[in-house]
N, C-alpha and C positions, 0 to 999 in steps of 0.2 A: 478432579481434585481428590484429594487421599484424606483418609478421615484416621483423627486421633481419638483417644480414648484418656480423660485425665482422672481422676480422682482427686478432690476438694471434702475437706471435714464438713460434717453436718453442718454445723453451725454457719459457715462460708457456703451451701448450697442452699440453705433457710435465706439469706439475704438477698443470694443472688431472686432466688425468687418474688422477693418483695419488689426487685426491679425488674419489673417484662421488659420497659420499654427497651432497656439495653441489648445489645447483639452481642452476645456472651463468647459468640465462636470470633467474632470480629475482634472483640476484647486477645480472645487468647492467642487468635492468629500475627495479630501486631505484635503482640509481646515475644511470641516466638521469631518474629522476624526480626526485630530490633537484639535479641538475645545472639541469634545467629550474625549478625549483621556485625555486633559487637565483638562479637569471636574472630571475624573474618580481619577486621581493625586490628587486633590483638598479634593474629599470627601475620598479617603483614608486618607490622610494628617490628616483631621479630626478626622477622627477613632482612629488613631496613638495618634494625640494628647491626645485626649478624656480618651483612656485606659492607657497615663502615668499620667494624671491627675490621674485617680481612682488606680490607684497602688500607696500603700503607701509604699513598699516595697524598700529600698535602694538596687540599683542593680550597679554592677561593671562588665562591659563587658571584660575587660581584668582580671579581678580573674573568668570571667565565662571559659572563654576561656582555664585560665590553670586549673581550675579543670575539665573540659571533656578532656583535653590529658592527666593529670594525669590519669586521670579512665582508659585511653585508655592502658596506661603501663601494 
């Protein structure tokens, strides 16, 4: 595992101190995953939008839907 280095104001490293019991790198490592996680959402999003722009194609999700269980018949 690869190790960061953050920097926090005094006063936000005085507190965290007051709390041992917490796992601080546990704190920061969720938050970075959830942050990344978020970004990854974001430029899918994108992509999503992107490719129904460029589709000029009229699509109906419920007539897609019964012609693949028609076929399935």
């Amino acid at each position: 595992m690869g190790n960061v280095t953050i920097r926090v104001p005094e006063e936000l490293k005085r507190q965290m101190k007051r709390f041992k019991h917490i796992n601080w790198s546990e704190v920061a490592r969720r938050a970075f995953e959830d942050a990344a996680r978020r970004e990854e959402m974001l430029k899918a999003a994108e992509v999503i939008k992107r490719l129904r722009m460029e589709s000029q194609a009229e699509w109906n999700g419920a007539e897609e839907i019964r012609k693949w269980r028609n076929a399935a018949r």
